[in-house]
C-alpha positions as CSV (number, residue, x, y, z in Angstrom):
1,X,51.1,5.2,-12.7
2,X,47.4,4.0,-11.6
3,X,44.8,5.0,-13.5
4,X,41.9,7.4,-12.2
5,X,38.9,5.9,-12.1
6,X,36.8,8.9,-11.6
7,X,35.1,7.6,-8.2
8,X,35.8,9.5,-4.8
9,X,38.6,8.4,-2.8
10,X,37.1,6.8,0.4
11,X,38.4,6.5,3.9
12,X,39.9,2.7,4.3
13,X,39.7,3.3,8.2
14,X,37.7,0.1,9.6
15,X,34.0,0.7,10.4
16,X,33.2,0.3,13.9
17,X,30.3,-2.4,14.3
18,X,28.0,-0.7,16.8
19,X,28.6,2.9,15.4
20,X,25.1,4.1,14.4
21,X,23.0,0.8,15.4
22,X,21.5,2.9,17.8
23,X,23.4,0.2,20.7
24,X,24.4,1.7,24.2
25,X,25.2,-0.4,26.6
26,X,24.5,-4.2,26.6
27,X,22.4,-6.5,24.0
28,X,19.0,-7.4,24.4
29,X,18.8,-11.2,25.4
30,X,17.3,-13.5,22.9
31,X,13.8,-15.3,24.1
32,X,11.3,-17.8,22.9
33,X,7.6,-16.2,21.8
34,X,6.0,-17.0,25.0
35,X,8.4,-14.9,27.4
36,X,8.5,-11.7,25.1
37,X,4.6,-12.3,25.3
38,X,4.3,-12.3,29.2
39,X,6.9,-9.2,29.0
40,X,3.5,-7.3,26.7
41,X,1.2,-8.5,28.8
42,X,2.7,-7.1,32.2
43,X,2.7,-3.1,33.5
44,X,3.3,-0.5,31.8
45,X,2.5,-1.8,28.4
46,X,-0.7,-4.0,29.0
47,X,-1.0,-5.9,25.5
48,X,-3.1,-8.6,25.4
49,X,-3.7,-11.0,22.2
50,X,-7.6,-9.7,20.3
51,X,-6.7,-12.2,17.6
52,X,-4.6,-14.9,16.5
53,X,-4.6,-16.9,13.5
54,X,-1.6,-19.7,13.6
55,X,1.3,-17.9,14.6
56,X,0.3,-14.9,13.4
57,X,-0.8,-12.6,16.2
58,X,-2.5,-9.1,16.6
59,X,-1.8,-7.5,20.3
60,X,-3.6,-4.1,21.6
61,X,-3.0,-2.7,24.4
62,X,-4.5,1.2,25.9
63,X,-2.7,4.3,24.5
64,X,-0.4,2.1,22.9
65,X,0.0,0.9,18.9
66,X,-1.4,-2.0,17.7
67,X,1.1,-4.6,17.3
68,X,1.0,-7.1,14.4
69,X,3.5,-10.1,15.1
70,X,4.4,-13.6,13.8
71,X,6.4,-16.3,15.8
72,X,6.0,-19.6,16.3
73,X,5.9,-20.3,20.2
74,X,9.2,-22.7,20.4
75,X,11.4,-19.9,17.7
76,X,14.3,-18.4,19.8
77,X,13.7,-14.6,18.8
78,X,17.5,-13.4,18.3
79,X,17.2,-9.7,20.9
80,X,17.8,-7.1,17.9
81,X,14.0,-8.5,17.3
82,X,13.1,-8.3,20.9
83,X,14.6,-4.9,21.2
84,X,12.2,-3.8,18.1
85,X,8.8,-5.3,19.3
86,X,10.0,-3.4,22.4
87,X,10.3,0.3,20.6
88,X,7.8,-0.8,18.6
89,X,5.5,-0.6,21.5
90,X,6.9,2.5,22.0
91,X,9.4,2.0,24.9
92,X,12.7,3.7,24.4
93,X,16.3,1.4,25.1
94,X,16.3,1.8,28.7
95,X,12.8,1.0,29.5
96,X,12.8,-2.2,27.3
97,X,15.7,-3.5,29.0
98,X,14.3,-2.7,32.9
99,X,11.4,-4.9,31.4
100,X,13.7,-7.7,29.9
């Protein structure tokens, strides 16, 4: 007979992968520095670079937060990063990926 170890008996049903990731639809495309840049810079979001010391960069744009960002220009920026600097501009899923 197996012991009881005391801990709670868990569910061994497999975890599905995208199940609360916050993912509908497709993945954001990865992207070198300089593309997600021009994607800031255009309408509606408007950032433009106020300083920049090596790769480190600080972007502000009108009624938007100030965004405070670090990438080398030639670093492929895997697109669960490119989808946060997105909502971290404050555009939800769908209007990040009309942009990308």
């Amino acid at each position: 007979m197996p012991e009881e170890s005391g801990s709670p008996e868990y569910d061994a049903a497999p975890l599905d992968p995208q199940e609360g990731l916050g993912y509908v639809g497709e993945r954001f495309p990865s992207m070198r520095w300089p593309q997600l840049e021009r994607i800031l810079a255009r309408e509606p979001l408007g950032y433009k670079v106020t300083r920049q010391a090596g790769s480190h960069r600080t972007l502000v744009a009108p009624n938007r937060p100030v965004l405070h960002l670090s990438f080398h220009d030639n670093q492929e920026l895997p697109g669960g990063m490119v989808r946060k600097v997105l909502r971290d501009a404050g555009l939800s899923d769908d209007e990040a990926r009309r942009l990308v």
